[in-house]
C-alpha positions in Angstrom: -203.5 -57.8 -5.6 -206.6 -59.1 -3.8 -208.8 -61.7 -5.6 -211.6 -58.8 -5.6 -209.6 -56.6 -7.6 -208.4 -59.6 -10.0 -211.9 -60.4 -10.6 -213.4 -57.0 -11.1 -210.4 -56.5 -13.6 -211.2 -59.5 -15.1 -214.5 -58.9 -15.5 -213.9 -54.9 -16.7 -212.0 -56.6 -19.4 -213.7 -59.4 -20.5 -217.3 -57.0 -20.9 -215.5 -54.8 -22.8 -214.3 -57.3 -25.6 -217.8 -58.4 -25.4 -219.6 -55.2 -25.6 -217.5 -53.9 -28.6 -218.5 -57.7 -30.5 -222.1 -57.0 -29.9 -223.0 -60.5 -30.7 -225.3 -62.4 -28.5 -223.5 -65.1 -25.8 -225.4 -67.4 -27.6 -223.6 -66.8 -30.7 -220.2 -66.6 -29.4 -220.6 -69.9 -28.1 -221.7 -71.2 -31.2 -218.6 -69.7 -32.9 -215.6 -70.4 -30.3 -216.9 -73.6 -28.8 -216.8 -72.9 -25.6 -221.0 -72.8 -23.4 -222.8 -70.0 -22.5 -221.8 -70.9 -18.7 -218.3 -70.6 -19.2 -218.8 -67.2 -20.8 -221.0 -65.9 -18.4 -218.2 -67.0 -15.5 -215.4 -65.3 -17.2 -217.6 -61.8 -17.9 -218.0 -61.8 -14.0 -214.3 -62.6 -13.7 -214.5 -66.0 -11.6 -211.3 -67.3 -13.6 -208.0 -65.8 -13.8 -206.3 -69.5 -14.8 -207.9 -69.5 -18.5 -206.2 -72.0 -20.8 -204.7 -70.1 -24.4 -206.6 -72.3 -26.6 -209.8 -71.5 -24.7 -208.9 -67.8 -25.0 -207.7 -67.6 -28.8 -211.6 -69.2 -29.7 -212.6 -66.1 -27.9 -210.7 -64.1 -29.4 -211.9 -66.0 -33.3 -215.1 -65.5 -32.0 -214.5 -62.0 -30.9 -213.5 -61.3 -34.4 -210.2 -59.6 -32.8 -207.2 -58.9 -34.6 -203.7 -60.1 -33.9 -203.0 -57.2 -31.5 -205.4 -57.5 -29.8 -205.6 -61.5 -29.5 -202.0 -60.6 -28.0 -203.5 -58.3 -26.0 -205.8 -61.1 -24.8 -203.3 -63.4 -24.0 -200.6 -61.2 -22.2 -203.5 -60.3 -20.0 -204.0 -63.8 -18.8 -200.4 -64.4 -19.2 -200.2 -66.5 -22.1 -198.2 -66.9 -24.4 -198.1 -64.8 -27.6 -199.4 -65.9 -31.1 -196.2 -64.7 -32.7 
């Protein structure tokens, strides 16, 4: 898979957890921690290499449920909550 492709599906992914929140960046940094930089990188896909704890205070933030912070973190390859 080219780094184009993992990027755009990266970035597919991460704006459509985002869009279905419908809270501001601004907020979900507030909530998970993590800057409004870091959030912006991942919605364009520039990391593939996220760290789980960085991607489970997305998920809190995300308000997502279990399944779907699985989801999350199978997607990035980490490991499950369960």
């Amino acid at each position: 898979m080219s780094r184009v492709k993992q990027q755009a599906e990266i970035a597919d992914y991460i704006n459509t957890l985002l869009l279905k929140s419908r809270l501001p960046r601004n907020q979900l940094a507030a909530i998970s921690g993590l800057n409004n930089t870091y959030i912006m990188d991942l919605e364009k896909g520039k990391f593939s290499n996220v760290r789980r704890e960085k991607l489970i205070a997305l998920a809190v933030a995300l308000s997502l449920s279990l399944s779907e912070t699985d989801d999350l973190l199978d997607f990035f390859d980490r490991a499950p909550l369960d």
